[in-house]
N, CA, C and O atoms as a GROMACS GRO file, in nm:
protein
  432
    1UNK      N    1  10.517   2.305  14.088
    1UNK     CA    2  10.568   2.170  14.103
    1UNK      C    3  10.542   2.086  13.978
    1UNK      O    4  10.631   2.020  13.922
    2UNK      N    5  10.391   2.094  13.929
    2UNK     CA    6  10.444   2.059  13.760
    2UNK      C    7  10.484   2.023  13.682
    2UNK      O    8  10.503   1.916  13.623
    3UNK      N    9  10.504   2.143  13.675
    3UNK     CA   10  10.637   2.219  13.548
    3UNK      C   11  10.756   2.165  13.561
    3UNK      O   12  10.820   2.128  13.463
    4UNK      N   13  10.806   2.150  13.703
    4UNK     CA   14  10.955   2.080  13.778
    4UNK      C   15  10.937   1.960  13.686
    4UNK      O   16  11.001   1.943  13.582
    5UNK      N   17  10.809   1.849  13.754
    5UNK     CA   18  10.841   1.749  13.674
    5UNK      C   19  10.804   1.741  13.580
    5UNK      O   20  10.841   1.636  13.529
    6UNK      N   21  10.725   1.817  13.498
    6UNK     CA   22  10.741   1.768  13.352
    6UNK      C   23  10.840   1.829  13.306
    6UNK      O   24  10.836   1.805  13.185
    7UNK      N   25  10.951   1.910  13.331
    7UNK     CA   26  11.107   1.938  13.248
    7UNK      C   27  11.135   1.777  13.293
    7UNK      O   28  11.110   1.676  13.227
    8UNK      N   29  11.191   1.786  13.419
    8UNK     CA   30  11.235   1.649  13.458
    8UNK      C   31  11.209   1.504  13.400
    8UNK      O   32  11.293   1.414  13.402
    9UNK      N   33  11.055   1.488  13.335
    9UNK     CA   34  11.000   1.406  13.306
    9UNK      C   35  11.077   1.419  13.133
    9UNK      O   36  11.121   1.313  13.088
   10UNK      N   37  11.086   1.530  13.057
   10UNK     CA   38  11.078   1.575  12.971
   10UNK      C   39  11.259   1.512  12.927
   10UNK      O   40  11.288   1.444  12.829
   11UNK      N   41  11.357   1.564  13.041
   11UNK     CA   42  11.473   1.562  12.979
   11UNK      C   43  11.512   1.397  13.029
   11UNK      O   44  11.596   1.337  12.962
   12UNK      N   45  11.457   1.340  13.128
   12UNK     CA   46  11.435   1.148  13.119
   12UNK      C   47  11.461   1.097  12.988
   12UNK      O   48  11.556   1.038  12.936
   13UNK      N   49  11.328   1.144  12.942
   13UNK     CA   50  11.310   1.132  12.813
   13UNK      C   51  11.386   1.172  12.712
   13UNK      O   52  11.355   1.088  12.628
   14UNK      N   53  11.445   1.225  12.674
   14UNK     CA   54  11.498   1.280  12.582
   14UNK      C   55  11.636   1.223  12.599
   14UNK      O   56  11.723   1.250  12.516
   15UNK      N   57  11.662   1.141  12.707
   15UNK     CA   58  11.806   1.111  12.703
   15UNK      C   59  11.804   0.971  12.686
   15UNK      O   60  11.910   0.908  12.690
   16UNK      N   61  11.708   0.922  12.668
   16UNK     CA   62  11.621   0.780  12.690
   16UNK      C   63  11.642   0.751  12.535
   16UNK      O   64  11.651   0.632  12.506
   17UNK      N   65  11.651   0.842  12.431
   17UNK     CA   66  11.598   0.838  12.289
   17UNK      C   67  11.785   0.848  12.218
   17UNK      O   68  11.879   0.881  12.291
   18UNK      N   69  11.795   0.827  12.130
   18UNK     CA   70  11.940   0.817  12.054
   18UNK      C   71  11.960   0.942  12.002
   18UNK      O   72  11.853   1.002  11.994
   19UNK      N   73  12.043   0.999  11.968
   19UNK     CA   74  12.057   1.130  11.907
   19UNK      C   75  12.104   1.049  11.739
   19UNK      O   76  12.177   0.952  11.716
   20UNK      N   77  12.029   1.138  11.650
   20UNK     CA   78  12.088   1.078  11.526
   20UNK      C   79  12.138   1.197  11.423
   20UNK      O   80  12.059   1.276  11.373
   21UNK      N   81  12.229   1.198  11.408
   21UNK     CA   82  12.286   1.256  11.280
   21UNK      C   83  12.201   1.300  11.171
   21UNK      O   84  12.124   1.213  11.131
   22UNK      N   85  12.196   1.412  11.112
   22UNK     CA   86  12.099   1.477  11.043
   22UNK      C   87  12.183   1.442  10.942
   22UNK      O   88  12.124   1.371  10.861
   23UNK      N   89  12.279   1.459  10.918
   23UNK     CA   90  12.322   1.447  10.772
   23UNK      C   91  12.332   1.278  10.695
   23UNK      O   92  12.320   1.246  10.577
   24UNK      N   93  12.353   1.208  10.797
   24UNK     CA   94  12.344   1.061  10.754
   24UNK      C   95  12.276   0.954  10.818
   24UNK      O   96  12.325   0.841  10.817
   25UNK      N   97  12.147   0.983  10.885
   25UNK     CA   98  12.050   0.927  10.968
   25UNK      C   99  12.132   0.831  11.036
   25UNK      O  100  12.061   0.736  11.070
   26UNK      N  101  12.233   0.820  11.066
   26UNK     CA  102  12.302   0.653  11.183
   26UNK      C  103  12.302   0.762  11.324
   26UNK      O  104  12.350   0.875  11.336
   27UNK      N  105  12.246   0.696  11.394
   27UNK     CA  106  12.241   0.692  11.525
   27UNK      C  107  12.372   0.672  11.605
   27UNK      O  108  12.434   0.567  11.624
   28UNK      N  109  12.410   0.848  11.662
   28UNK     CA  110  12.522   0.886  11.691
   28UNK      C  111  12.590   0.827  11.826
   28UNK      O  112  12.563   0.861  11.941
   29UNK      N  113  12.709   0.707  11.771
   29UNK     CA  114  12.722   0.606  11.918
   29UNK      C  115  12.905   0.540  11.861
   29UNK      O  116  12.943   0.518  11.746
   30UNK      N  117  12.970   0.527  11.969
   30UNK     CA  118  13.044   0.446  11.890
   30UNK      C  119  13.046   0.399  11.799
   30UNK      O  120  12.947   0.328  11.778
   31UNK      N  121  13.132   0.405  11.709
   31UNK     CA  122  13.141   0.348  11.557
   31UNK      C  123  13.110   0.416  11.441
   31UNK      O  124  13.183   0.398  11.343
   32UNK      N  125  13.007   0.500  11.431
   32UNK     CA  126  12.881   0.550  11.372
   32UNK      C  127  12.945   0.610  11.275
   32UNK      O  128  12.887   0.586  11.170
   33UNK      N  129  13.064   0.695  11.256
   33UNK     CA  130  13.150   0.756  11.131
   33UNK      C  131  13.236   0.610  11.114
   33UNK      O  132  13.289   0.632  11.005
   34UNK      N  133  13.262   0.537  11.136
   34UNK     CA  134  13.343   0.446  11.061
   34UNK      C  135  13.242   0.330  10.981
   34UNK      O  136  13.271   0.258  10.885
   35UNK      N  137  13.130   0.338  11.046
   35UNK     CA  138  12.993   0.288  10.975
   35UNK      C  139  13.000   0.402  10.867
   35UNK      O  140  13.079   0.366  10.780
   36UNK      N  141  12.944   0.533  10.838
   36UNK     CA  142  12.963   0.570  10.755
   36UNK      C  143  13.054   0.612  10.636
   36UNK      O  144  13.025   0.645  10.521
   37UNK      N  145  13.190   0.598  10.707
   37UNK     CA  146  13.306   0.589  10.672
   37UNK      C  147  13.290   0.475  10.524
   37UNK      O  148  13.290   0.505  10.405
   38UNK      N  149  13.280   0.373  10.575
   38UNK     CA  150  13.307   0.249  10.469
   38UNK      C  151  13.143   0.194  10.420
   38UNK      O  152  13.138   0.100  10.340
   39UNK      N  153  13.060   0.233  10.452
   39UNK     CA  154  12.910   0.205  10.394
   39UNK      C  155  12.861   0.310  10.281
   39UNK      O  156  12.798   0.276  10.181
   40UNK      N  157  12.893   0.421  10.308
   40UNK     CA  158  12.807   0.511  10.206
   40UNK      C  159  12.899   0.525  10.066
   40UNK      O  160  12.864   0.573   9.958
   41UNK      N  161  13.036   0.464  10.108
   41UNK     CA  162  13.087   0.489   9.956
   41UNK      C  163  13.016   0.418   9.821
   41UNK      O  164  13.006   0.463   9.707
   42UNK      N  165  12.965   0.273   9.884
   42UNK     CA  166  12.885   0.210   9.785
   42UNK      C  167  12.744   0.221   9.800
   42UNK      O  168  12.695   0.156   9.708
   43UNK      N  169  12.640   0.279   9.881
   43UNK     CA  170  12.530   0.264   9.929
   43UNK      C  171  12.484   0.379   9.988
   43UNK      O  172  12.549   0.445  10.069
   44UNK      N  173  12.339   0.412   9.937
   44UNK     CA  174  12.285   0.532  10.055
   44UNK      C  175  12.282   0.479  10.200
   44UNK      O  176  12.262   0.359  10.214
   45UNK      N  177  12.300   0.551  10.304
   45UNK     CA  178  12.312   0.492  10.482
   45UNK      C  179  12.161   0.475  10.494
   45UNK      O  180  12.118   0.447  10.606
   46UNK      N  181  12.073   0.489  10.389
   46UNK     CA  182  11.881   0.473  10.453
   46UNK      C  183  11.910   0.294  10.412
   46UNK      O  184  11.810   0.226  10.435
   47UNK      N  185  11.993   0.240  10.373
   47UNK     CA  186  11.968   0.097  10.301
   47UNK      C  187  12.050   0.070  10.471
   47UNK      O  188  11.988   0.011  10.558
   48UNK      N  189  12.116   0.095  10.482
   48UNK     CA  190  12.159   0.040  10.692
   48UNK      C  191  12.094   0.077  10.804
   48UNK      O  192  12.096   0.007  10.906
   49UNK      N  193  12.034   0.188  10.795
   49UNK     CA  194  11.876   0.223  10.895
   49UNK      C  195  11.782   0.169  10.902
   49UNK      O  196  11.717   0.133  11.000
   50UNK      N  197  11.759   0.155  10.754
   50UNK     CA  198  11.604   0.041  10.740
   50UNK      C  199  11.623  -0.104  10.803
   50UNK      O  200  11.536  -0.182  10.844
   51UNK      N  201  11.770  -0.119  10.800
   51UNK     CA  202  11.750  -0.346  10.815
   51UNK      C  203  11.765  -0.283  10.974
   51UNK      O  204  11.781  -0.171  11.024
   52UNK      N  205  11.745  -0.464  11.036
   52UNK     CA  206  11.774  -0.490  11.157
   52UNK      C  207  11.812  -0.622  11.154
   52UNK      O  208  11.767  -0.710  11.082
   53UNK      N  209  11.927  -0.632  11.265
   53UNK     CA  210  11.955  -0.794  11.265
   53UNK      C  211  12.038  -0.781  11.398
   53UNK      O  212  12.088  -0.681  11.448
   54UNK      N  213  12.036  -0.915  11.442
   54UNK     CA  214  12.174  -0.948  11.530
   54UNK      C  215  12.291  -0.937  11.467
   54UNK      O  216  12.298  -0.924  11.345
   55UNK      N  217  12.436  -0.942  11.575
   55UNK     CA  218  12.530  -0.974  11.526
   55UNK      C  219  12.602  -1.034  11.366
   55UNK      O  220  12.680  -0.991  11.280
   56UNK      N  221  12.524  -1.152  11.390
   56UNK     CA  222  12.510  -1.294  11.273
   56UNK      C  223  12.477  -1.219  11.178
   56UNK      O  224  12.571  -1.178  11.110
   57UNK      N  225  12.334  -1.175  11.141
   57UNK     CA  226  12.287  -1.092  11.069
   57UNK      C  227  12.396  -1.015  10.984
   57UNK      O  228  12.451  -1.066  10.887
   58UNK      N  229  12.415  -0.921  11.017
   58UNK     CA  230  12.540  -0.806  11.006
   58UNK      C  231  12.680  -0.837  10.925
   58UNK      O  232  12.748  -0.777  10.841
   59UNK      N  233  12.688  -0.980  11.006
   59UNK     CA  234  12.855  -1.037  10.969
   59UNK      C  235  12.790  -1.089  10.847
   59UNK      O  236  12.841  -1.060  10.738
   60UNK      N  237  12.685  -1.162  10.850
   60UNK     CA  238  12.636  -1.221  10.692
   60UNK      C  239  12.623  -1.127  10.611
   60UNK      O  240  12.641  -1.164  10.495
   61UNK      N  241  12.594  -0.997  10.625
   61UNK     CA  242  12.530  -0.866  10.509
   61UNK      C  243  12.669  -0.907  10.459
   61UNK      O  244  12.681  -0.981  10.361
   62UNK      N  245  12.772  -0.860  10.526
   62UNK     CA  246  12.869  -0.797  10.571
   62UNK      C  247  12.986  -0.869  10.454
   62UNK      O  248  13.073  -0.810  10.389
   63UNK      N  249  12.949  -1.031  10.456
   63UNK     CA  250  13.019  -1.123  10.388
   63UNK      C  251  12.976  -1.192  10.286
   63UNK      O  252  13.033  -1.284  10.227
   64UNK      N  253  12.811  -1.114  10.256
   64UNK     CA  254  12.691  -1.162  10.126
   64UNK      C  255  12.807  -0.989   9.989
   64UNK      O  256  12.825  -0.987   9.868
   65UNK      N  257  12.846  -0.893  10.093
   65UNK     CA  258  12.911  -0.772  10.030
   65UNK      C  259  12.990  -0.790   9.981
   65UNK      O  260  13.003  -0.760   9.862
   66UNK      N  261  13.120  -0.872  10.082
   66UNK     CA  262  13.216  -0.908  10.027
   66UNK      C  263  13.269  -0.983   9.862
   66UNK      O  264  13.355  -0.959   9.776
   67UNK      N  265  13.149  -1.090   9.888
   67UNK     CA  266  13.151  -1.227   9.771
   67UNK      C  267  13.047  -1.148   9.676
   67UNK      O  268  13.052  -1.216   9.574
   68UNK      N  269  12.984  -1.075   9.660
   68UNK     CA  270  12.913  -1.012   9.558
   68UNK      C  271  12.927  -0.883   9.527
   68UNK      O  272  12.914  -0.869   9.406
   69UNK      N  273  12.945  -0.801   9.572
   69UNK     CA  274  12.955  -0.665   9.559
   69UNK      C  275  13.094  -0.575   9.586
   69UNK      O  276  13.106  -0.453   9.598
   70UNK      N  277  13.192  -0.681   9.592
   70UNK     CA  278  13.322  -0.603   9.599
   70UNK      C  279  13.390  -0.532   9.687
   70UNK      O  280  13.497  -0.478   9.659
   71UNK      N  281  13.308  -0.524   9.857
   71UNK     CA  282  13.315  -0.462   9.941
   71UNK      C  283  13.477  -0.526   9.969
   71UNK      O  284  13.504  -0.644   9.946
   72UNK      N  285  13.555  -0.447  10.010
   72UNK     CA  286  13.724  -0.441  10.058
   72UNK      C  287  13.655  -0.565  10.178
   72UNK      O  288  13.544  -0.612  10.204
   73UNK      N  289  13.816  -0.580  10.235
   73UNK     CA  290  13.832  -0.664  10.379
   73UNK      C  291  13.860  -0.543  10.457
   73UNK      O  292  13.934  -0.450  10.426
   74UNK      N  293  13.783  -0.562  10.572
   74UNK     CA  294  13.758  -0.449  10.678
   74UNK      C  295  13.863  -0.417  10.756
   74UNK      O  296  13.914  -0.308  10.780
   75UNK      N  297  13.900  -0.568  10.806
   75UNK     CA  298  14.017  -0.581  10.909
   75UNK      C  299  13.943  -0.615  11.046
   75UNK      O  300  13.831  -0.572  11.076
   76UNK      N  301  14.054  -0.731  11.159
   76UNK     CA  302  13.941  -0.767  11.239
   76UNK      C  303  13.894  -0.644  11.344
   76UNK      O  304  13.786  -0.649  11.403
   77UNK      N  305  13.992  -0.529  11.360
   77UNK     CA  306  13.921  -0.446  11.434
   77UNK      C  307  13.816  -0.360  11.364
   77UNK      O  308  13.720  -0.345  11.440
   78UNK      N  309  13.799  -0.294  11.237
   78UNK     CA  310  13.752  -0.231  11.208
   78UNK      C  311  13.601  -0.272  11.199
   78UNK      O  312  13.509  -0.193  11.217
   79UNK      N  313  13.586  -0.414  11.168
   79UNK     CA  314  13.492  -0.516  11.115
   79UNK      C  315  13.442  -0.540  11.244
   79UNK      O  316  13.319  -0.529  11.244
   80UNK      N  317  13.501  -0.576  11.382
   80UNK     CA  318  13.436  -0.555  11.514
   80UNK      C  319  13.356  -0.470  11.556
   80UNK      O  320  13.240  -0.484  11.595
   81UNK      N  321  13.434  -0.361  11.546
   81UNK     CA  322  13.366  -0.233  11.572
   81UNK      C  323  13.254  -0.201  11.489
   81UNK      O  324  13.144  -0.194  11.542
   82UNK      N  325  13.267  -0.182  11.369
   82UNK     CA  326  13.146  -0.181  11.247
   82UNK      C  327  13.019  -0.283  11.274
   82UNK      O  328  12.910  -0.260  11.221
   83UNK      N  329  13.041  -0.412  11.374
   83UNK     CA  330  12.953  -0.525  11.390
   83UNK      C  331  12.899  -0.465  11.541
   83UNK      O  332  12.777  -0.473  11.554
   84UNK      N  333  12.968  -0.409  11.653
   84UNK     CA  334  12.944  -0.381  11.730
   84UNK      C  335  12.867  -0.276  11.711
   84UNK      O  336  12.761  -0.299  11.769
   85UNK      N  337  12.861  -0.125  11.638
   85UNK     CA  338  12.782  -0.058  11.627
   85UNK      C  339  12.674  -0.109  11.594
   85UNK      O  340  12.590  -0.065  11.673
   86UNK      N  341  12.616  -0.191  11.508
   86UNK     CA  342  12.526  -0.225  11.400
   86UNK      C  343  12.458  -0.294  11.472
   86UNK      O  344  12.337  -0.281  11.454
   87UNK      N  345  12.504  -0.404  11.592
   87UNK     CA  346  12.433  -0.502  11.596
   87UNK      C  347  12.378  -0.445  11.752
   87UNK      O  348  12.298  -0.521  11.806
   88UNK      N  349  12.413  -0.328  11.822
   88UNK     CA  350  12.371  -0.263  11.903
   88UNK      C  351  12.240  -0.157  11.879
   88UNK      O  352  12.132  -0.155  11.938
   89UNK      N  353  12.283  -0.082  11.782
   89UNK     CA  354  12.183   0.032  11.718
   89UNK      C  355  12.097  -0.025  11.601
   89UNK      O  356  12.062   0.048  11.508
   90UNK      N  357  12.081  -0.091  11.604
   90UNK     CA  358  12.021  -0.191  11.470
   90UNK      C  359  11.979  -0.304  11.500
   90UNK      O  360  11.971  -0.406  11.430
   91UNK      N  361  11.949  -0.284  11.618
   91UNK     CA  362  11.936  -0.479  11.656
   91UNK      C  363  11.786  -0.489  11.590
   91UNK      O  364  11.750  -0.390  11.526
   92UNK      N  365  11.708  -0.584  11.600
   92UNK     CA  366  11.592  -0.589  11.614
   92UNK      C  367  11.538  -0.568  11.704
   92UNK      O  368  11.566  -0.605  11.818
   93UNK      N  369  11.410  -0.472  11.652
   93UNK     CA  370  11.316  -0.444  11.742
   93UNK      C  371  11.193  -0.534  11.797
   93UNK      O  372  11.193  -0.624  11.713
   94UNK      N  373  11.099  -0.562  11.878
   94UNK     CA  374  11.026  -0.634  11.894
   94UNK      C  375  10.910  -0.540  11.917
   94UNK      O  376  10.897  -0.459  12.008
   95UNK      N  377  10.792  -0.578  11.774
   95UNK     CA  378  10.676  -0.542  11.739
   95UNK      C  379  10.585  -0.544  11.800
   95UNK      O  380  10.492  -0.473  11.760
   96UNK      N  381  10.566  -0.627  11.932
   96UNK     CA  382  10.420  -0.611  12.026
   96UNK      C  383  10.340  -0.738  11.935
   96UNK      O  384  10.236  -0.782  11.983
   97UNK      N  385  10.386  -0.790  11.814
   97UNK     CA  386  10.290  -0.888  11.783
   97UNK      C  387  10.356  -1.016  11.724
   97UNK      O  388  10.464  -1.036  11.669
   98UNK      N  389  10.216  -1.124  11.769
   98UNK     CA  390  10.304  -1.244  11.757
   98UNK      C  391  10.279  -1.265  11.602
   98UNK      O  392  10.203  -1.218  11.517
   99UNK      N  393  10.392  -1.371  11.607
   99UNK     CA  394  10.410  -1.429  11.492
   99UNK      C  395  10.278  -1.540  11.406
   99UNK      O  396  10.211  -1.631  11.454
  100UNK      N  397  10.280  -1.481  11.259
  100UNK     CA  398  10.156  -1.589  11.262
  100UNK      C  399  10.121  -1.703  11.260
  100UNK      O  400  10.210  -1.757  11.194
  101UNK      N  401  10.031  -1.798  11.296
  101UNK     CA  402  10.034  -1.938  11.310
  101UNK      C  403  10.033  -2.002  11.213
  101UNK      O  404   9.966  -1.980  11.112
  102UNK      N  405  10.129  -2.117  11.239
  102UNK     CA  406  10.117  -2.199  11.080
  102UNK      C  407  10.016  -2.246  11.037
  102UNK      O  408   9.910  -2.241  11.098
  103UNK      N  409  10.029  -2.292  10.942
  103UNK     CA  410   9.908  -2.308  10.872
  103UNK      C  411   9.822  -2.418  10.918
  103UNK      O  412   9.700  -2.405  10.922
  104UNK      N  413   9.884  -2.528  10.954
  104UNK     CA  414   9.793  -2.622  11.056
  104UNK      C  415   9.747  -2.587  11.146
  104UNK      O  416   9.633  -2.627  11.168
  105UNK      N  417   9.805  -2.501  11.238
  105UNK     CA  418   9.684  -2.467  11.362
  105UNK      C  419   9.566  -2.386  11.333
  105UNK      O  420   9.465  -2.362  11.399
  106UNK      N  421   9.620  -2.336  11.176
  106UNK     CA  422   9.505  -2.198  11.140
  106UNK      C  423   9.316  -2.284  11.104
  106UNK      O  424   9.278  -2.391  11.055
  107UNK      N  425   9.266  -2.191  11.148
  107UNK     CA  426   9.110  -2.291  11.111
  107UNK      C  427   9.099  -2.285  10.929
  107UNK      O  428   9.134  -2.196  10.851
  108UNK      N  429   9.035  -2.418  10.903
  108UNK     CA  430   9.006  -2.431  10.758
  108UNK      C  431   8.925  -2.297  10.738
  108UNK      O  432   8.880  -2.268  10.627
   0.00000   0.00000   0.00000
């Protein structure tokens, strides 16, 4: 009986977790080749794994690319979808710790 549940316990788990792409670390989900599609031509995909942001976030990278770095116009579906992956699999995570106190509440 166990064994039952720890497979059981085992494959919970494992379906609980993202499957990610070995060849281009993005986390295999809707979008995820059209994310790589139009990101890695200018950029390694570890520079879009590492950030996290909301939505906002994303559309700002997204339009800091545009006005500086030459990135094409996406189009509004492609640019949806590309925001929808990103801001799903990339959201921010929440660290378990708080933020630190400003400096006035901090003791001299």
């Amino acid at each position: 009986m166990r064994v039952v549940r720890l497979v059981i316990l085992l494959l919970v788990a494992s379906e609980a977790w993202p499957k990610v792409d070995d060849a281009t670390g993005l986390i295999e989900d809707v979008g995820w080749r059209m994310v790589q599609a139009h990101c890695s031509g200018c950029h390694d995909l570890k520079l879009v794994t590492a950030q996290r942001g909301n939505r906002e976030f994303w559309e700002q990278t997204i339009r800091w690319m545009q006005k500086t770095q030459n990135l094409w116009q996406l189009g509004e579906t492609t640019e949806r979808r590309i925001l929808t992956y990103l801001a799903k699999n990339y959201a921010p995570e929440f660290t378990g710790r708080r933020r630190p106190l400003p400096a006035s509440l901090r003791p001299d």
